[in-house]
N, C-alpha and C positions, 0 to 999 in steps of 0.2 A: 175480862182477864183481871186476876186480881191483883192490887197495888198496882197497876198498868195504864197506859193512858188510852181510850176510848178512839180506834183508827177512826181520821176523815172520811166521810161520805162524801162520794163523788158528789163535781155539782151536777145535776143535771141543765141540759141546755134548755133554753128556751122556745118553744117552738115560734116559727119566722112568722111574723104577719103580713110576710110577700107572698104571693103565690109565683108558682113560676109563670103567669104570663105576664104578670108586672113586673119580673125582673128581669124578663126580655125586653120590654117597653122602655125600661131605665134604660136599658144599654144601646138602644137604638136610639133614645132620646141625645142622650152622650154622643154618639157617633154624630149626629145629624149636628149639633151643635157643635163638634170641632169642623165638621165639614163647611157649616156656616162661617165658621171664624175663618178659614181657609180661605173660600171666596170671598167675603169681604178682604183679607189681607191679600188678595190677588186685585180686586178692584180698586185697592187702593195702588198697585204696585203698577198696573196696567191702566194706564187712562187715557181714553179715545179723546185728540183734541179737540174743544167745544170754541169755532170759528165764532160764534154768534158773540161769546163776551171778549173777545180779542181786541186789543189795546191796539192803539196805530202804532204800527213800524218803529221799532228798536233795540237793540241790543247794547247791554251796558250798563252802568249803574249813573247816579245821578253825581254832583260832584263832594253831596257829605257820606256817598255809599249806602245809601238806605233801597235803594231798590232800582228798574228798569228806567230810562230816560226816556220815559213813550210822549211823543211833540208829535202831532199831527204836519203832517207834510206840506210843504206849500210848493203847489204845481202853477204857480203862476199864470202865466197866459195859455200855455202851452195847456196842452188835451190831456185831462185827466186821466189815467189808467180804471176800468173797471173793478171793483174790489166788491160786488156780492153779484147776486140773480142765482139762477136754480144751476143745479150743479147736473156735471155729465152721471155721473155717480154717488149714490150716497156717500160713497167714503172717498175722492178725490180732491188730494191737496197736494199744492204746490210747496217748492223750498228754494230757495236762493242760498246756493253755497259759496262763501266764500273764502280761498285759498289764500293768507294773509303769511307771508315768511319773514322771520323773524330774524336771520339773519342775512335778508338786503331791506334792513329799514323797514320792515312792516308794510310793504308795499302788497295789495291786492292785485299782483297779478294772474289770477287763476279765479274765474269766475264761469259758476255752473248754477246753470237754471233745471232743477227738476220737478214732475211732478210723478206725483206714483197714485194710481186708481187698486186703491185695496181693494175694491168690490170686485173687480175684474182682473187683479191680480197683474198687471202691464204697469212699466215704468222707461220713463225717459226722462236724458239725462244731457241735455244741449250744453257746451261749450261755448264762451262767449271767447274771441280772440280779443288780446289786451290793447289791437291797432284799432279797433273798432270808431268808427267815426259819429260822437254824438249831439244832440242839440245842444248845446252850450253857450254860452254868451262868451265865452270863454277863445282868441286864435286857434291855440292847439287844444283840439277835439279829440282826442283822443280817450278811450272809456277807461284806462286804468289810471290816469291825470286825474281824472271825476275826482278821489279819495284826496287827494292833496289839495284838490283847489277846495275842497270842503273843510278843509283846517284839518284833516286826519282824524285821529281818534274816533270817537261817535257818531259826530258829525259827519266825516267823512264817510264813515256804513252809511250812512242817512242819505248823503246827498250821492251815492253810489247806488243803492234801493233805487231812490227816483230814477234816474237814471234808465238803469233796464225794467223796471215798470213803464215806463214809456214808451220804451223802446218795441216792446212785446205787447203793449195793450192792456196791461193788468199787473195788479199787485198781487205778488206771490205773498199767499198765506203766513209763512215761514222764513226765519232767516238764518244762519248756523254760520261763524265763521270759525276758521280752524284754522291755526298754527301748523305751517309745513311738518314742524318735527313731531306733530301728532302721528303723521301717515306714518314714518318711521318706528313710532312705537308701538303702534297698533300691528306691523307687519311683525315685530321684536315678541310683542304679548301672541300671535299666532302662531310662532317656530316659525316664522319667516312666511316665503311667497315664490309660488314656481312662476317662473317670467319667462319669456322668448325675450335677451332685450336683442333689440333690432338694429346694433350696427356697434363696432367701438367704440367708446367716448375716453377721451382724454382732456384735458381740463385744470390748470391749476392758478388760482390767484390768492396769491397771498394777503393779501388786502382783509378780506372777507376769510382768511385762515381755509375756503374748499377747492379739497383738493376731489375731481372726479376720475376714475381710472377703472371703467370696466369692459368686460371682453362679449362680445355678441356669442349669443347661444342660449338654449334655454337649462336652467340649472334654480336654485334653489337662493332667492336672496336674502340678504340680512336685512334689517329697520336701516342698516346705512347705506347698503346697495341699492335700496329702494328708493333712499331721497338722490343718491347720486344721479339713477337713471332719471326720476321725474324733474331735475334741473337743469340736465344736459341742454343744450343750444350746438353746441361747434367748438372746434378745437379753439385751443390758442390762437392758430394764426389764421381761422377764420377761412381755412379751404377747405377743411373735412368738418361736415355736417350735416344736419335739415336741407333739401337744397330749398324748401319752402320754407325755410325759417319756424316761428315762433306755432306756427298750423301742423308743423312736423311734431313739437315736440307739445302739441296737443294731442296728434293723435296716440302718442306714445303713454301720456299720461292716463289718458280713456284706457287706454288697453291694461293697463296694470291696473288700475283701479277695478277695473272688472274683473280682472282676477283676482284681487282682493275680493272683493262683493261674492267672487262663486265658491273661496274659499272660504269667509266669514260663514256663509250657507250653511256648513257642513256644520254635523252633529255635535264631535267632538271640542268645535269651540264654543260649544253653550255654557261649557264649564270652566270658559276663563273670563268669565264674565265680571267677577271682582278686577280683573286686570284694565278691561275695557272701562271700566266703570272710571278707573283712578287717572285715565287717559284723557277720558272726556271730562272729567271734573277741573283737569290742569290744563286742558289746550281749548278747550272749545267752549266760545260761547254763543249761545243762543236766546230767541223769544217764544222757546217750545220748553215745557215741563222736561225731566226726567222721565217721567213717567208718563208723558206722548211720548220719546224716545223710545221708551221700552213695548209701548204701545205700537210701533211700528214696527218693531224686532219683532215680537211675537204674530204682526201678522203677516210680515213674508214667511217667520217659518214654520205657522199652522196653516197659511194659505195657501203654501206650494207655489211660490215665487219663484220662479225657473229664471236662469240665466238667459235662455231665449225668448224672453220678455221682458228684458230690460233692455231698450235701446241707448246706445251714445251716439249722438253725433254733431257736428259741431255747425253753428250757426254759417249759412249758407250766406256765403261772401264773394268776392271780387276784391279785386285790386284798386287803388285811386289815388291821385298825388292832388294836394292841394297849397296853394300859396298862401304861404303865411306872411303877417305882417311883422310880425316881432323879428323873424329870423329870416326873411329879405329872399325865401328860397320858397320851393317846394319840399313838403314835408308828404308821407307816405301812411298811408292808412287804409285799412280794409274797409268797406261798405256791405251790407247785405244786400242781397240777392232778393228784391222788394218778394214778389209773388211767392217764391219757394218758401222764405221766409213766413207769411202771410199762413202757408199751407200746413206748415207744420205747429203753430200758433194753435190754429184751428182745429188742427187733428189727433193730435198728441199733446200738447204743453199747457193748453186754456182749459180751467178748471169748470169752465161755463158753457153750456149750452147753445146760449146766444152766439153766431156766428160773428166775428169780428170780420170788419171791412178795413179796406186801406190804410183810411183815415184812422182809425181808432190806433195805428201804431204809427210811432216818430220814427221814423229810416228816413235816413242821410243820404243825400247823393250829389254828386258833381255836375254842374252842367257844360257843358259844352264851350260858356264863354266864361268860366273859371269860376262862376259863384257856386254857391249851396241850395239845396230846397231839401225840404221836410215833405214827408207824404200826407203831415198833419196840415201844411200849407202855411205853419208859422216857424220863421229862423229866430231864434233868441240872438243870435250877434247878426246884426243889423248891418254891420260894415261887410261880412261874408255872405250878405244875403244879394251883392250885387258886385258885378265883376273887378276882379282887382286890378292896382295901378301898380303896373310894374317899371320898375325902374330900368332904364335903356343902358347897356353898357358899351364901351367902346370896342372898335371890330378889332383891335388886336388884342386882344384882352385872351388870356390863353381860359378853354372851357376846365381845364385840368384844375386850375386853381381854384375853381370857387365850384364845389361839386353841388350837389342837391345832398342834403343829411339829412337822421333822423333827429328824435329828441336830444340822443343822448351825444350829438356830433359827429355819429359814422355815416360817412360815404354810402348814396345809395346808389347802388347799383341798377339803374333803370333798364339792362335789357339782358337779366336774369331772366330765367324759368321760374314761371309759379305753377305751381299745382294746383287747379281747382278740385277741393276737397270732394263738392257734390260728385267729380266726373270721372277723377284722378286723373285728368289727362293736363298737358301744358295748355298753362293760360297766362299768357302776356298780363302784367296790369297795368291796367289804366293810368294813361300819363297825363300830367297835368289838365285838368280841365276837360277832361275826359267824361260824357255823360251824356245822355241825352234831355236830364230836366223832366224825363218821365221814373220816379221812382220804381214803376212795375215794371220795367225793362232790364232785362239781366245783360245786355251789351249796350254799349253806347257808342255813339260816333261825334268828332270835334274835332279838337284841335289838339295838337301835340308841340313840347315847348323844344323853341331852338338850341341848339348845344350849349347856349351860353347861359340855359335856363332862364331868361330874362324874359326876348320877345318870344312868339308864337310864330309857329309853323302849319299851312292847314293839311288836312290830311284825306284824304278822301275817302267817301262812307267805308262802314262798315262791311266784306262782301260774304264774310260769313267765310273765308277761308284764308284767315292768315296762315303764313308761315311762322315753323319755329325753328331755330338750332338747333341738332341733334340732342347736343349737351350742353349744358352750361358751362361758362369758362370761370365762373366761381359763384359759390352758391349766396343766395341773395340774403341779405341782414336785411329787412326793414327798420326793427328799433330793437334793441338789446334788452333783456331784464335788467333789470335795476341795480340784482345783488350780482352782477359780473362786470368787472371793469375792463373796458378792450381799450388796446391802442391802436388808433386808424393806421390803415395802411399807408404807407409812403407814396406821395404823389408819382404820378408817372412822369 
């Protein structure tokens, strides 16, 4: 065109030097490669815990905070617990949980021994009662004392570990202790928890600022309903309760915890898993990864971990009073149940193959002429390895005055009903010096102390059919928790 400018020729394209089945290949190569980075970012997010480089027993950091305070244990004279051989399962590991509350003092009263067999998809979850009577060098043997006479803190975990590794015959792989007010927020992060609780609790001390006040029935509870019921013990005035004490409000505790556990199960809380996360970072510590944590979560819930394969039950006990030196009386403690014990060790809770015998576990027991034995055949306190000298008192001396207590100074009531958890029927316990000196005997026959708890009375065997009172005439306190303050009852 003239005087006009010359229009642009298209450009033409270039033809592609892909064919189309290399740029199929490209795109599968892409695809394969984020799917790589997926499972690696999952392998790293999920990690199976590797026992074989495990540090000895600790939880906590050191005193300039650089990392774990792992001290190899010193078991003394006493029988080592088992800690490796071939496993019942490739993937079965033990955990020692402990229930640490933060507001009575930090005290470990709630100690659970579990293990869970991933391969086989079964879990149990044993209860230690806090009367518990252990080897100790120590008058008062009691298992939830262990933390305090071990200086508290780390220590304390530490010489608490040994302890029920002893006790069971093995050192649990694992250890997790948890701040009470964790249970409360983990129930708060789920929309709560459907509960049956199992009777009124009323409750208030000021002291410790908790106050309890909730109504029996099953309904839907909050993170504060929750800790209220798992602290209950008994009213105020100590008539309305547990009539089995501290084993009552164990079994209370097991049962909500399970429904916790069958609630956490469900689908819909996969996806508040940032909340669980911010829970376990503030209340819980442990000598397991993160990511063994998260490793266990993913395999009950691609394993199909059913509620009817998690057992609770709580360590198979008896009754037993034993003289102490410091406190001029008898003092009140639970014993296990050597054989049943032994059986459930073996069938459910030990990581091992190898069948443990008697000896390989420390159970406590009374004998008959008031001393102690051990099933391992050594007492660490030496002076309660042989019968004790009780002081004589004069015959008008009123028995009213000077009762038998626990730790904490309350009045025990020696001819309450106990519930033996194993039976759930009434089981008398064992009065002073009560035993037979054979730890694999779940009754024993002796002697029982006179009303003025000084001298002794004998009693004749065993006939295998005591009587019991209908009812109790008030339900028995063995020892109080720590974070509830009572005032004893007024003498009679």
């Amino acid at each position: 065109m003239a005087g006009g400018k010359t229009p642009k020729q298209p450009k033409q394209k270039k033809p592609s030097r892909l064919t189309r089945q290399q740029k199929i290949l490209i795109v599968v190569a892409v695809i394969l490669a984020v799917a790589l980075a997926v499972v690696v970012a999952c392998q790293s997010l999920f990690v199976r815990p590797d026992l074989n480089n495990k540090k000895p027993a600790a939880v906590g950091k050191d005193d300039d905070g650089s990392g774990a305070a792992a001290e190899e244990i010193d078991y003394g004279d006493g029988v080592r617990p088992r800690a490796d051989g071939e496993r019942k399962s490739k993937d079965f590991y033990t955990v020692l949980i402990l229930g640490r509350d933060t507001g009575g003092g930090g005290n470990t009263d709630t100690m659970l021994l579990a293990s869970y067999d991933v391969t086989n998809q079964k879990a149990t979850v044993m209860s230690i009662p806090r009367d518990t009577m252990v080897n100790i060098p120590y008058d008062i043997k009691r298992i939830n004392a262990v933390y305090n006479y071990g200086g508290g803190g780390e220590k304390g975990i530490q010489y608490l570990y040994k302890e029920i590794s002893q006790l069971v015959g093995f050192e649990p792989d694992f250890q997790v202790i948890v701040e009470w007010e964790a249970v409360g927020r983990i129930v708060d992060a789920m929309g709560g928890v459907w509960f049956d609780v199992p009777r009124d609790m009323n409750y208030k001390d000021p002291y410790q600022d908790l106050v309890i006040s909730q109504k029996a029935g099953y309904r839907l509870l909050s993170g504060d309903d929750a800790m209220q019921v798992l602290r209950y013990r008994h009213d105020n005035n100590m008539k309305y309760g547990y009539p089995d004490g501290d084993l009552g409000r164990i079994r209370t505790q097991q049962a909500l915890l399970k429904a916790m556990v069958e609630q956490l199960l469900k689908l819909e809380n996969i996806t508040k898993v940032n909340q669980f996360v911010k829970v376990f970072q503030e209340c819980v510590e442990t000598d397991m990864s993160f990511q063994n944590i998260l490793w266990f979560a993913q395999s009950a819930y691609l394993g199909g971990l059913k509620m009817e394969n998690v057992n609770f039950v709580t360590m198979p006990n008896k009754g037993a009073y034993c003289w102490s030196r410091s406190y001029q009386n008898n003092q009140s403690y639970v014993v296990p149940i050597a054989r049943e014990l032994l059986d459930l060790v073996n069938n459910h809770l030990s990581p091992f193959a190898e069948t443990f015998t008697m000896s390989d576990l420390d159970i406590m027991s009374v004998n008959a002429d008031g001393s102690v034995s051990s099933s391992t055949g050594y007492v660490e306190d030496s002076k309660a390895a042989v019968p004790p000298v009780k002081p004589s008192k004069p015959a008008e001396t009123d028995p009213a005055e000077d009762p038998a207590v626990d730790e904490n100074g309350n009045p025990i009531d020696s001819g309450t009903i106990v519930i033996d958890p194993s039976t759930g029927q009434p089981d008398m316990p064992a009065e002073p010096g009560t035993g037979t000196g054979d730890p694999n005997s779940g009754t024993g026959t002796g002697t029982t102390p006179a009303p003025d708890g000084g001298g002794e009375a004998s009693t004749p065997p065993d006939s295998g059919t005591e009587q019991f009172p209908e009812t109790p005439t008030e339900p028995e306190t063995p020892s109080e928790p720590d974070f509830i303050t009572i005032e004893p009852p007024p003498a009679a």
